[in-house]
Structure formats: C-alpha cells, structure tokens
Biotite code that builds the C-alpha atoms (Angstrom):
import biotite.structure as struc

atoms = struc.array([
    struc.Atom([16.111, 0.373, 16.996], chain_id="A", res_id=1, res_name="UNK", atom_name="CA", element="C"),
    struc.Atom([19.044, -1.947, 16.829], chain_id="A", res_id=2, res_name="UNK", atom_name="CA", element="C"),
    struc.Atom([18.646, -3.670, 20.369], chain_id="A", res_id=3, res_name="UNK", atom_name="CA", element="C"),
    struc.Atom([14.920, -4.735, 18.611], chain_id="A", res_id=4, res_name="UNK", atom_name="CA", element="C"),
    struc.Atom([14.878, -9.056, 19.339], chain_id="A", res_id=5, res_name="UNK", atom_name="CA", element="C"),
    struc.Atom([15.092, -10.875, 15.865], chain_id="A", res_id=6, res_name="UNK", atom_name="CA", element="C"),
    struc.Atom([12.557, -13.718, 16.659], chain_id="A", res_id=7, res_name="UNK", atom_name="CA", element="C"),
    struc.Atom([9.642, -14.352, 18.453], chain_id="A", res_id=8, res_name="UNK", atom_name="CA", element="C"),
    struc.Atom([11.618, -16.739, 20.868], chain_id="A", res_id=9, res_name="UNK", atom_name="CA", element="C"),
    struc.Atom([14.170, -13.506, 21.793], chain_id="A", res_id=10, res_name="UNK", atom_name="CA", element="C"),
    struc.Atom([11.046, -11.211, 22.694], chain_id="A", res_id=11, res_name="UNK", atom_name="CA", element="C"),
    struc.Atom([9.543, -13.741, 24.551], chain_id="A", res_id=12, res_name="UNK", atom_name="CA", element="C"),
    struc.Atom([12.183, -13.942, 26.789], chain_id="A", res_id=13, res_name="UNK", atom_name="CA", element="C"),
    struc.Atom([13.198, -9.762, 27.449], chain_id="A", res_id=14, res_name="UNK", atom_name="CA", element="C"),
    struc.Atom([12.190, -8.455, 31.077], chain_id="A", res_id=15, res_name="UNK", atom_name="CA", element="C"),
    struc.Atom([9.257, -6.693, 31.261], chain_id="A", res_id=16, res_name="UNK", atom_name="CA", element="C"),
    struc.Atom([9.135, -5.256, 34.461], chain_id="A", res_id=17, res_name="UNK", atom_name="CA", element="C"),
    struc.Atom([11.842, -6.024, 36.423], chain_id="A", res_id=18, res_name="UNK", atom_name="CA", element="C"),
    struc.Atom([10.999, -9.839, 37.673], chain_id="A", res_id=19, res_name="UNK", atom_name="CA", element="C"),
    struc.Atom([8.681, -11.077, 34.692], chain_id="A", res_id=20, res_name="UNK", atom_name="CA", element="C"),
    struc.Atom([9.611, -11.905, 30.928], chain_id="A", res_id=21, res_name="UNK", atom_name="CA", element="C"),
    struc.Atom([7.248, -10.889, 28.130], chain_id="A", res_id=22, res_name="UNK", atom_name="CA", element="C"),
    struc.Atom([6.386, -14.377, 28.138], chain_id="A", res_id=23, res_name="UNK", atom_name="CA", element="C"),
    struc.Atom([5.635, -14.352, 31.386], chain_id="A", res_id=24, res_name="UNK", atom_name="CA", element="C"),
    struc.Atom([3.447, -11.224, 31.563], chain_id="A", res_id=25, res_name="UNK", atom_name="CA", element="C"),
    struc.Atom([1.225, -12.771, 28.823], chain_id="A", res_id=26, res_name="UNK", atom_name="CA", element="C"),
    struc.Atom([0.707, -16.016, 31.106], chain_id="A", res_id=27, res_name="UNK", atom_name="CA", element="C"),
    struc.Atom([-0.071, -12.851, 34.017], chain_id="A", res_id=28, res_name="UNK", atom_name="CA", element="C"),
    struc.Atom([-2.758, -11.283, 31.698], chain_id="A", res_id=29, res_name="UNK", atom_name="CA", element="C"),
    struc.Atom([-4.278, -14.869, 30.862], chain_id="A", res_id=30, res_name="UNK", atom_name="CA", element="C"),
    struc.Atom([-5.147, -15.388, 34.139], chain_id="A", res_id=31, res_name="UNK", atom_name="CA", element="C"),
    struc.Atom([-6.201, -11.922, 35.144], chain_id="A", res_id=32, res_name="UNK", atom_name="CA", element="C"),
    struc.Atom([-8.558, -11.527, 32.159], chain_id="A", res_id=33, res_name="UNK", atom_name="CA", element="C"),
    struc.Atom([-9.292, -15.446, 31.959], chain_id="A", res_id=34, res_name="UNK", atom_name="CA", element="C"),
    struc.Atom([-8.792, -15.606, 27.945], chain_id="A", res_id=35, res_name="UNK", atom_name="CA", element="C"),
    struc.Atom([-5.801, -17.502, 26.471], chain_id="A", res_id=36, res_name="UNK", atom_name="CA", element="C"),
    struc.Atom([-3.248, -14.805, 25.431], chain_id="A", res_id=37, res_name="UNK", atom_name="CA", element="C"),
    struc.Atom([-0.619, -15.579, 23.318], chain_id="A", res_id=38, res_name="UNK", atom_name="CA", element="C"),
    struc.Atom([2.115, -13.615, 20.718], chain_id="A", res_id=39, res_name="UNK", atom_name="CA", element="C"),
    struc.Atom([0.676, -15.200, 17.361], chain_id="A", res_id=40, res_name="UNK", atom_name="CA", element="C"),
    struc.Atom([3.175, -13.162, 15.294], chain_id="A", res_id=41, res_name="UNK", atom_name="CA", element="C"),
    struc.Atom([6.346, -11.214, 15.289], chain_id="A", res_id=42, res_name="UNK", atom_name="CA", element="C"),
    struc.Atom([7.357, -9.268, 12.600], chain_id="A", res_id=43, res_name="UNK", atom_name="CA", element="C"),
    struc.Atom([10.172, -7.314, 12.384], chain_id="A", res_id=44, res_name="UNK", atom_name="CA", element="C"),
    struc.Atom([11.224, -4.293, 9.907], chain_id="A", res_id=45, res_name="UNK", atom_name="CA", element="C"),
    struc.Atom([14.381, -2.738, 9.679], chain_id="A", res_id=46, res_name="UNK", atom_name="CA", element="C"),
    struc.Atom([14.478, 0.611, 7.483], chain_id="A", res_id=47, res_name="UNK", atom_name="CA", element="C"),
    struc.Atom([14.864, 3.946, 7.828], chain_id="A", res_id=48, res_name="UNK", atom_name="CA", element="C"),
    struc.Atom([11.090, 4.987, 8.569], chain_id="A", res_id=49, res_name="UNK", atom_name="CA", element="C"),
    struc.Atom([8.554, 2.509, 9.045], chain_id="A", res_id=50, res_name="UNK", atom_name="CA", element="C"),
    struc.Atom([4.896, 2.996, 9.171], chain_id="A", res_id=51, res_name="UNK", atom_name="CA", element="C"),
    struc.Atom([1.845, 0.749, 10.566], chain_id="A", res_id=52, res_name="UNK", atom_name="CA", element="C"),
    struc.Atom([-1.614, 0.498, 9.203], chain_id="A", res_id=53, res_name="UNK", atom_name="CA", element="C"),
    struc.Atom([-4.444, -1.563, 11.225], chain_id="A", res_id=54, res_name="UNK", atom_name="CA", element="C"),
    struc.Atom([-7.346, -2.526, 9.237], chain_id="A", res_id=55, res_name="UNK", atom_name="CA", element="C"),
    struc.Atom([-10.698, -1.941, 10.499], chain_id="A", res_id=56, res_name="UNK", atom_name="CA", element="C"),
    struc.Atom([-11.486, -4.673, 12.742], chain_id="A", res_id=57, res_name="UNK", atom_name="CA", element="C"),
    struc.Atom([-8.391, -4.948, 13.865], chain_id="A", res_id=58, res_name="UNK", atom_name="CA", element="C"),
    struc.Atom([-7.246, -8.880, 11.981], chain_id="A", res_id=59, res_name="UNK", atom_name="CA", element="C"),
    struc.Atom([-5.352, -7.276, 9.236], chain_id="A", res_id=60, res_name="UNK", atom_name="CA", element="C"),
    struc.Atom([-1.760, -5.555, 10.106], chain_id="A", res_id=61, res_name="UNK", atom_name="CA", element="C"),
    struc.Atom([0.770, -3.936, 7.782], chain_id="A", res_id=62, res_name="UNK", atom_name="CA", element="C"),
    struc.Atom([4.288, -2.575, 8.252], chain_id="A", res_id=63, res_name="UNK", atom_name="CA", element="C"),
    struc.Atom([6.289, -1.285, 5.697], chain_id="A", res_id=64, res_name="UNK", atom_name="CA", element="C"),
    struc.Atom([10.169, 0.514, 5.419], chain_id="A", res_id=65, res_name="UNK", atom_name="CA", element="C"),
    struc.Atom([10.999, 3.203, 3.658], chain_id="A", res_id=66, res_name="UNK", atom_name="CA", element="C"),
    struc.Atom([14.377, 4.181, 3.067], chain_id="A", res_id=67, res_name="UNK", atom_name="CA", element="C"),
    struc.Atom([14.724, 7.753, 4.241], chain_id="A", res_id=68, res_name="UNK", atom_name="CA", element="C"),
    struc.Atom([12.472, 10.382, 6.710], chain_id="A", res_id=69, res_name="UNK", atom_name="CA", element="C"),
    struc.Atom([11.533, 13.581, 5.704], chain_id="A", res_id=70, res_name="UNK", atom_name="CA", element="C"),
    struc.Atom([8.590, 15.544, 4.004], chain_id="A", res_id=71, res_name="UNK", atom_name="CA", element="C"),
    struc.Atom([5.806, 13.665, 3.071], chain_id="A", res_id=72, res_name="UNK", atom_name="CA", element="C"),
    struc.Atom([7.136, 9.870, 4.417], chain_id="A", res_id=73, res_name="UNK", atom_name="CA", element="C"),
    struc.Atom([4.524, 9.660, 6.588], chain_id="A", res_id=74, res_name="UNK", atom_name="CA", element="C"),
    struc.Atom([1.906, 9.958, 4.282], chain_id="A", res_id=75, res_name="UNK", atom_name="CA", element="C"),
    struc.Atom([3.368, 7.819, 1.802], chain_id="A", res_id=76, res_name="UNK", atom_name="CA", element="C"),
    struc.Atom([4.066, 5.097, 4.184], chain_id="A", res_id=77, res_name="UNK", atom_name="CA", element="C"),
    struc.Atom([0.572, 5.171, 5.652], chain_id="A", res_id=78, res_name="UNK", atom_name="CA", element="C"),
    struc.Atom([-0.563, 4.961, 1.881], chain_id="A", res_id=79, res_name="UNK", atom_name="CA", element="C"),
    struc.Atom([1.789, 1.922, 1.131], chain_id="A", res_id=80, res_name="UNK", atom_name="CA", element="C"),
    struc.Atom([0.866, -0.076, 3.964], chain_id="A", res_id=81, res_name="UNK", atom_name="CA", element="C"),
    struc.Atom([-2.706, -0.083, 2.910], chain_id="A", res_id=82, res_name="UNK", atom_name="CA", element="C"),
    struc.Atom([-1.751, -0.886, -0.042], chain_id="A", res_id=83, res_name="UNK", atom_name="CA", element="C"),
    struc.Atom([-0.758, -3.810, 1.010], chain_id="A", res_id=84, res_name="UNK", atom_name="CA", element="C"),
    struc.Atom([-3.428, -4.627, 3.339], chain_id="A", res_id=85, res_name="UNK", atom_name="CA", element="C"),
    struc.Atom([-5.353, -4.204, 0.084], chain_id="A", res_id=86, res_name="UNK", atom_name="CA", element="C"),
    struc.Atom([-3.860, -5.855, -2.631], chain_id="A", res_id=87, res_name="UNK", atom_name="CA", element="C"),
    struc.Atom([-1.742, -9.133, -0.634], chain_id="A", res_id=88, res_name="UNK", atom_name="CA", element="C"),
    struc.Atom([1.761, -8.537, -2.365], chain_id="A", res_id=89, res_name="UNK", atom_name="CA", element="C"),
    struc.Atom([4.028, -11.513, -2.324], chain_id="A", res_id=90, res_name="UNK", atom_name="CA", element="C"),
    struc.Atom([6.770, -10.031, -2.510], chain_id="A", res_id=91, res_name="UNK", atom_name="CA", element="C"),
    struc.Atom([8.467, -6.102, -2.517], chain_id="A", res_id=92, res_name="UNK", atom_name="CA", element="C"),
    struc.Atom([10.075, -6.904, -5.910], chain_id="A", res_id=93, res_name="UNK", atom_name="CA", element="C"),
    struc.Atom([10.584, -9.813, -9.030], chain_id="A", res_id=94, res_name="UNK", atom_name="CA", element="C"),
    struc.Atom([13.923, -10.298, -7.023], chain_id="A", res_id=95, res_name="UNK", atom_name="CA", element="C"),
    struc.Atom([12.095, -11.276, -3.990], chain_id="A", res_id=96, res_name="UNK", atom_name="CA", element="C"),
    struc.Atom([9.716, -14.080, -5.502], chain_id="A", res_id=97, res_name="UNK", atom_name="CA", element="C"),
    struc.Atom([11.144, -17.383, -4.776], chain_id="A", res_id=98, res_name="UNK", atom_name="CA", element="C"),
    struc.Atom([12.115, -19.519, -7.595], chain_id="A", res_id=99, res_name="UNK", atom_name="CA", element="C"),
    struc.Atom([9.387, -22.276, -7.241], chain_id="A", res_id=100, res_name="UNK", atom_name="CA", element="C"),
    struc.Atom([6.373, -19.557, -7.776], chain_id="A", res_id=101, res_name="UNK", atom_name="CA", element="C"),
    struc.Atom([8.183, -18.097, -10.972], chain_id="A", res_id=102, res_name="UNK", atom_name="CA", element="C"),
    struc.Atom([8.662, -21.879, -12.467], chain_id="A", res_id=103, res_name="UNK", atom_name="CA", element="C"),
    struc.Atom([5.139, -22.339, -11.798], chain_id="A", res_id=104, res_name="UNK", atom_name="CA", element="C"),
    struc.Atom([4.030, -19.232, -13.460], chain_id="A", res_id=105, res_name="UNK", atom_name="CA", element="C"),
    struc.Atom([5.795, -19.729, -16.293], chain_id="A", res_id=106, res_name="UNK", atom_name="CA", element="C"),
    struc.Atom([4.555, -23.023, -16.643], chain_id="A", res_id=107, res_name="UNK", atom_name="CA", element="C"),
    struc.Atom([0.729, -22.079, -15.923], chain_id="A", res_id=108, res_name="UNK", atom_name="CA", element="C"),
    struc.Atom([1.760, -19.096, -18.938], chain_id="A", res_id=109, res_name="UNK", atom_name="CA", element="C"),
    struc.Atom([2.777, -22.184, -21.353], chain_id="A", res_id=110, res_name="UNK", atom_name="CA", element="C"),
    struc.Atom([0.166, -24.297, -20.742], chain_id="A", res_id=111, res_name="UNK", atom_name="CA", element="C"),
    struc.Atom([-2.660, -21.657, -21.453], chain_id="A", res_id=112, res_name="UNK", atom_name="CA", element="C"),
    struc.Atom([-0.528, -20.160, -24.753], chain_id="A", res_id=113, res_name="UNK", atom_name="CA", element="C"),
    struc.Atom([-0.802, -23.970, -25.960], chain_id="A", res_id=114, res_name="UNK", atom_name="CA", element="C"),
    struc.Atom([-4.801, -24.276, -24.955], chain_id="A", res_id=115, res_name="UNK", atom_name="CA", element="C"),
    struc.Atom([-4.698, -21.299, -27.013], chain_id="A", res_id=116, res_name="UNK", atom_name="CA", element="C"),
    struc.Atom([-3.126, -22.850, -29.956], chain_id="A", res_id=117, res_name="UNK", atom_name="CA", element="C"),
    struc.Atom([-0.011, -20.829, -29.900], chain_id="A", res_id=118, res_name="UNK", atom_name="CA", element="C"),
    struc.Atom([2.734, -22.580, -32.034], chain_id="A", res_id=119, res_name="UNK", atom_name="CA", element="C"),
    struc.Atom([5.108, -24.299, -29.369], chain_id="A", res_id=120, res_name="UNK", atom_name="CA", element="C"),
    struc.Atom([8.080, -21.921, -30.461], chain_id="A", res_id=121, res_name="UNK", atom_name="CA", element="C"),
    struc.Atom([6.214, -18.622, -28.815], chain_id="A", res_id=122, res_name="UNK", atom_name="CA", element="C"),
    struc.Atom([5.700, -20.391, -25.407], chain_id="A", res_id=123, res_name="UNK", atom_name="CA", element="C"),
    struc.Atom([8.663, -19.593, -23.881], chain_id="A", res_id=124, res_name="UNK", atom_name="CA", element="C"),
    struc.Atom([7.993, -15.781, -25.193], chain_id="A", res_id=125, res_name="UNK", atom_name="CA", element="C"),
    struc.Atom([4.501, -15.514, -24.285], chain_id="A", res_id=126, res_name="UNK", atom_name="CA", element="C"),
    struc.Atom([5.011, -17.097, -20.909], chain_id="A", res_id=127, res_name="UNK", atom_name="CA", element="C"),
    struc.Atom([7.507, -14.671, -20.095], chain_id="A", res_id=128, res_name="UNK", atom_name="CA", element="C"),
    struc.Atom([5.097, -11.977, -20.811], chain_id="A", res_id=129, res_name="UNK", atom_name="CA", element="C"),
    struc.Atom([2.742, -13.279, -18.482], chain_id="A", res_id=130, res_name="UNK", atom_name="CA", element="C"),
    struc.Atom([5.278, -13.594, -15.680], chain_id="A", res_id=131, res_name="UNK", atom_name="CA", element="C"),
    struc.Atom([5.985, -9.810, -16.490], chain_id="A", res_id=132, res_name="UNK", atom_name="CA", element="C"),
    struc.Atom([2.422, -8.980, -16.121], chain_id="A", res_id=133, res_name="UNK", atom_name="CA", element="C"),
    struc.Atom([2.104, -11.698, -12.734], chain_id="A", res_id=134, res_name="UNK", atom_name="CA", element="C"),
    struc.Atom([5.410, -9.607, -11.307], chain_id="A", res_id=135, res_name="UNK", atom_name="CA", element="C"),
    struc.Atom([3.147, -6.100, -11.841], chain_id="A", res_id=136, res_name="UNK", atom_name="CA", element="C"),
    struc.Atom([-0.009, -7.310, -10.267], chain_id="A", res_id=137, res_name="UNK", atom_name="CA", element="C"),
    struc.Atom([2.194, -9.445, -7.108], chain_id="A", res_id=138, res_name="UNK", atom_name="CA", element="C"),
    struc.Atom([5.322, -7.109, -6.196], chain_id="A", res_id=139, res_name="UNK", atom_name="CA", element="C"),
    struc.Atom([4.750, -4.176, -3.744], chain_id="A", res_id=140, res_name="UNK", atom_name="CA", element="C"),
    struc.Atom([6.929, -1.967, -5.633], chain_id="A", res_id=141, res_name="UNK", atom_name="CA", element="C"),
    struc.Atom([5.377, -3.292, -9.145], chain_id="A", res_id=142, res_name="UNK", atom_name="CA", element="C"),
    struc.Atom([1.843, -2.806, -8.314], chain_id="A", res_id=143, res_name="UNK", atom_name="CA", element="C"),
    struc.Atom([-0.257, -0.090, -9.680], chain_id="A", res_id=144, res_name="UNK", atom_name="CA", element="C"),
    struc.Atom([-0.813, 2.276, -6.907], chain_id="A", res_id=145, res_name="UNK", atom_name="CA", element="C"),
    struc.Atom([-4.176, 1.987, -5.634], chain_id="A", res_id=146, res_name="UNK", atom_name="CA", element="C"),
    struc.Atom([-4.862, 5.870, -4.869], chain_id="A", res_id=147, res_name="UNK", atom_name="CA", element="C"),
    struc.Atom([-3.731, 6.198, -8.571], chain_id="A", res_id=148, res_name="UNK", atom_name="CA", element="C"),
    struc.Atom([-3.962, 3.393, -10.787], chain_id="A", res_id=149, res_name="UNK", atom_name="CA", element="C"),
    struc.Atom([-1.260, 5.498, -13.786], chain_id="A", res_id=150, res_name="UNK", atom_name="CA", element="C"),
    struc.Atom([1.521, 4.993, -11.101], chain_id="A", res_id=151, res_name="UNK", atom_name="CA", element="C"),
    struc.Atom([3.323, 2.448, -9.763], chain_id="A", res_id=152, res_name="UNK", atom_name="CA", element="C"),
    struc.Atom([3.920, 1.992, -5.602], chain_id="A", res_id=153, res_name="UNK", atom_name="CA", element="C"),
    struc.Atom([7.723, 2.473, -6.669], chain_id="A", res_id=154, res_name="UNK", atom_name="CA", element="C"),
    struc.Atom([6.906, 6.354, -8.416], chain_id="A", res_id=155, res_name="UNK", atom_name="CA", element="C"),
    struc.Atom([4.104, 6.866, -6.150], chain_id="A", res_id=156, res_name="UNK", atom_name="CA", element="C"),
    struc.Atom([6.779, 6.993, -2.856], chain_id="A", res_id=157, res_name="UNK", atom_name="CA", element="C"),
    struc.Atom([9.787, 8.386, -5.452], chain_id="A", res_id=158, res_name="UNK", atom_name="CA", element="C"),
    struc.Atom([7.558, 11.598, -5.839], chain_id="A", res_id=159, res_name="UNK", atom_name="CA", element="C"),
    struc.Atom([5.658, 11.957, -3.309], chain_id="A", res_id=160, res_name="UNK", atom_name="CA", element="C"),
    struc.Atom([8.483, 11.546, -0.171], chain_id="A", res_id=161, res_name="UNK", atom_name="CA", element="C"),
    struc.Atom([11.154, 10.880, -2.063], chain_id="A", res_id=162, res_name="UNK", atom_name="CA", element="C"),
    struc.Atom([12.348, 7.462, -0.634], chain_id="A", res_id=163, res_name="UNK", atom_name="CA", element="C"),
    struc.Atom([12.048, 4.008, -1.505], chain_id="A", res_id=164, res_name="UNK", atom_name="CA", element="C"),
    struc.Atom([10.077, 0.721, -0.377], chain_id="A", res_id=165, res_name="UNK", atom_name="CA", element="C"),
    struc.Atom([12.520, -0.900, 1.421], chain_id="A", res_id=166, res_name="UNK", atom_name="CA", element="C"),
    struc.Atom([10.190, -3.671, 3.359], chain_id="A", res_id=167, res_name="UNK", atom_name="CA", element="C"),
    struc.Atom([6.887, -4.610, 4.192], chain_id="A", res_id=168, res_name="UNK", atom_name="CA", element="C"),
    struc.Atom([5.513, -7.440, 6.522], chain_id="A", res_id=169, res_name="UNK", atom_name="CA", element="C"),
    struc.Atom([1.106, -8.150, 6.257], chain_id="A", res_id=170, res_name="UNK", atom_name="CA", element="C"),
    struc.Atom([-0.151, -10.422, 9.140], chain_id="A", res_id=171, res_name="UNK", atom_name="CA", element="C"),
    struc.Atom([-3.191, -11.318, 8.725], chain_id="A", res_id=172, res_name="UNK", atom_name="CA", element="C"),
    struc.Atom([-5.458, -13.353, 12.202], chain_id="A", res_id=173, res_name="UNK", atom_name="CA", element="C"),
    struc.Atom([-7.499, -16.111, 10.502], chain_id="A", res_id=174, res_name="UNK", atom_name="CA", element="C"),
])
C-alpha cells in the first residue's frame, strides 16, 4: 500500500510486464482492440480500509477510507461509497470546503434573508444558519445517511463498524 504511485504521470510510467510501462500497455491494447484507450482518472486513497462501489453502468466510481478494519467495515464502507455515488458530497467535512464556496454561500444566505425582508442586522446570523444547513446536505460525514435518514454518515460508520470516514474520491465519465 505505500509503494501505490501518487499521480497519474507516476503510474503511467511503472513496468507492467517486464519490457512495457502501463502507458505503454494501454497504447498495446489500443491497437489490439482498435478503440482509443486511455487512463482518464487516477484517484488515490490512503486509509486504513478502503472500499469501492461501481454504479450500474459502470460511469459512476466511488472510493472511500475508513480509519480502522474489523467487524462490520465492509459493510459500512460499501454503504458509504454509495452514498456518495448518490448524493455528490463536496467535501468529507466543513473543514474540507474551500474558502471561495463558503463566501459564496454565505453571501447567496444574505442576499435571500434581505429578499425576504430580514432587517440587515440578522444577515450575518441567518446566513450562517444556512451555511450550517449547506455543510449538512454537502459534507460526506454531515449528510443524513441515506439507508437511514435519523443518522448522520459520521454515526452511521461510528456504530455500525466502529471507524471513521477518513476519505472518499467519486469519478464520474461524462
């Protein structure tokens, strides 16, 4: 698990097979099945456990870390990752959401408190209650569970294995 190639580029470029690279097997296949082949993504997870979940139709992949093994991971990882092939998370937690989409929340939370006619002085207030609520329907962790809307991802994987979210990655082929 720790010899696993940070980027794209690094995986690319391992031996497969002795004489080829990766990169050079996929230019092998191309020509053997005569379809462009190429490595459109290249995610990587680091955690403890991490379990995979394909979407029907395979155009819709999930990975997400957990951070221990043990009774009931598997499950609970499985679960998580279509959760997330589900519900589009943007980030695991409010820690994780970049400063530029919170800004713009807050301001979108502002600007509908005032077409509400909200006296100026409760902006601030009511936009940071919407930027609460924005943080439970966008973080992983945050989320309502969709197996069991009463819990969140966070408890669901606390009492069911356990362990904590740790990571995800969704790629998605357009």
């Amino acid at each position: 698990m720790n010899n696993l190639p940070e980027t794209k580029e690094a995986l690319l470029g391992l031996p497969f097979d002795g004489s080829l690279t990766v990169s050079d097997k996929i230019t092998e296949q191309t020509g053997v099945i005569g379809e462009k082949l190429e490595l459109a993504a290249y995610e990587l997870v680091r955690a403890e456990h991490v379990s995979a979940y394909i979407h029907a139709g395979n155009k819709l992949a999930t990975l997400v870390g957990l951070s221990a093994t043990g009774d009931g991971v598997e499950e609970a990882g499985r679960d998580v990752a279509m959760q997330v092939a589900a519900m589009s998370p943007i980030a695991l937690n409010e820690d994780e959401v970049d400063e530029a989409t919170i800004e713009r929340e807050l301001e979108v939370g502002r600007d509908l408190a005032r077409q509400e006619g909200k006296p100026e002085a409760m902006l601030d207030n009511i936009a940071k209650g919407k930027l609460k609520r924005f943080f439970k329907d966008n973080t992983l962790v945050n989320q309502a569970f969709i197996k069991d809307g009463k819990v969140s991802v966070a408890d669901y994987v606390k009492t069911e294995a356990s362990t904590e979210v740790t990571a995800f990655e969704r790629v998605a082929l357009v």
